[in-house]
N, C-alpha and C positions, 0 to 999 in steps of 0.2 A: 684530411682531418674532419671529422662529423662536425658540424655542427659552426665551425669554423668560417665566416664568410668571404666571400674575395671579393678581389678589387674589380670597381665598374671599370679601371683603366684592361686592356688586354696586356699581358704582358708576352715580350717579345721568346722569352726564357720558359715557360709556362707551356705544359703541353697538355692541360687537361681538354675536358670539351667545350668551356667556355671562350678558351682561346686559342681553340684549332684553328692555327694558323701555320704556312708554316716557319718555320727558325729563320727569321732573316735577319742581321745585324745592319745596322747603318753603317757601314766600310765601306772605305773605296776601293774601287777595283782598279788594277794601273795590267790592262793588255792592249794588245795590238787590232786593229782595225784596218781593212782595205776600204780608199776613199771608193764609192760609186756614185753614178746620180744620182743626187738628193738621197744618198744613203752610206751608213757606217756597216760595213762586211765583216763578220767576224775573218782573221787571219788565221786562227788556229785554234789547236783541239780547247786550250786556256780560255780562250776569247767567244767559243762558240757554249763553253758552260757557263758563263757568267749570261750572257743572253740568253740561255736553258733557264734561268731563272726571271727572266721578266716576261709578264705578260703584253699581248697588243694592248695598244692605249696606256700602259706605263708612261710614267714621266719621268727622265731620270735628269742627273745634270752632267753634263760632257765637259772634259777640260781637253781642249784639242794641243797640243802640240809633235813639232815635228819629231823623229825620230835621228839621234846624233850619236857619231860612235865616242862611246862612253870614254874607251881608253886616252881618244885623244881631247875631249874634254876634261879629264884626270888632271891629264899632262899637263896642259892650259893653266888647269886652276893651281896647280903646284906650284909654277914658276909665279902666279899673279900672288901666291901665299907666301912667296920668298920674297918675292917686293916686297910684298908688305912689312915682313918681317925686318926687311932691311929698312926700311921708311919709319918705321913705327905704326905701319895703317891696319886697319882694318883689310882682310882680303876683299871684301865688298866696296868699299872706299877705293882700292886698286880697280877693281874691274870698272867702277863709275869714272872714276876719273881718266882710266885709258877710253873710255865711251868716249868721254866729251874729248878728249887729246885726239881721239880722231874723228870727231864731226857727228859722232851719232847722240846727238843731245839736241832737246828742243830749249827753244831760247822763251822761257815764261816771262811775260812782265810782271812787276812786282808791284807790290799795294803803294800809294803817299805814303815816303817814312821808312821804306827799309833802306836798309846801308846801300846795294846796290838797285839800279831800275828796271834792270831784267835778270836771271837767273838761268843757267842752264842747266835741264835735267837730263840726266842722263835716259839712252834707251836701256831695257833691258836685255842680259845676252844668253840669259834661259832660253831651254829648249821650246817655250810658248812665245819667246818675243824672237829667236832666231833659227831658222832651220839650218842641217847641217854646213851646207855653203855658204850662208850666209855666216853662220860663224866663224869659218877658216876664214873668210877673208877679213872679220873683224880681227882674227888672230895674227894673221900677216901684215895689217895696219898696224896692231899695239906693237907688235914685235919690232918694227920697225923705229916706232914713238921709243919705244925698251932701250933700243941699243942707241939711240941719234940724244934722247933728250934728260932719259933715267939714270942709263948706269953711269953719266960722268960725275952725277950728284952724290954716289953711294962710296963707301968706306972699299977702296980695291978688292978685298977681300971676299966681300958680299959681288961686288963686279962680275969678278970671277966666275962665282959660283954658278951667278942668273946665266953669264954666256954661256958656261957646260952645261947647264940644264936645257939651253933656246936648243942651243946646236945638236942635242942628241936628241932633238924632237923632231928636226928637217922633214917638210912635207914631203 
């Protein structure tokens, strides 16, 4: 447009000459990496164009976690979603509480004044706070807590169903 003036900001959408730059959006990118010493390796053709696009001396921010296989994570959270559902809980309420039911919970003390003097937090069971073996065997603890301490609280029915769900899951 003549005569028109633009903005002293660059804009990121803008491809005149004042803001030849080029198109980059703030998004995250979710690929894979091989660990090396003191370095992130791209793993594949995905992962090698996302680094096509940084410069050396970039600063970027990394969210490191491990790699788990999704389907039996699914399964996991399905059965923790049917507790819930049979409980009345929340699925996140299920997974915290099966944390602390089996020992993966830090014991916080608490301020003068609250009802209890220490607090136990749970850990988390994301792919950033547990790699894939470390989750199966938080799985194989809850599962255990499931059948020993849970299902004798639940309406049979609901019982039932959590056991055909455990069993058709077997490591």
């Amino acid at each position: 447009m003549r005569g028109a003036r633009h903005s002293p900001t660059p804009s990121p959408f803008c491809r005149c000459h004042l803001c030849a730059k080029p198109l980059v959006l703030n998004m995250p990118e979710r690929v894979a990496y091989n660990v090396g010493k003191h370095a992130l390796l791209p793993a594949n053709d995905e992962s090698r164009a996302v680094m096509a696009g940084l410069k050396v001396g970039d600063t970027v921010h990394v969210e490191v976690y491990q790699i788990r296989d999704q389907k039996f994570s699914n399964c996991v959270n399905t059965v923790f979603d049917r507790i819930g559902k049979a409980k009345g809980m929340r699925v996140r309420n299920v997974r915290g509480m099966l944390a602390i039911l089996t020992g993966r919970a830090d014991l916080v003390a608490m301020p003068p004044g609250f009802a209890w003097p220490v607090c136990p937090i749970p850990h988390g069971t994301g792919p950033r706070d547990m790699n894939a073996v470390q989750f199966e065997v938080f799985w194989e603890d809850s599962r255990e807590v499931v059948l020993r301490d849970i299902l004798p609280t639940l309406v049979p029915e609901d019982a039932a169903d959590i056991v055909r769900m455990i069993e058709s899951m077997r490591l």
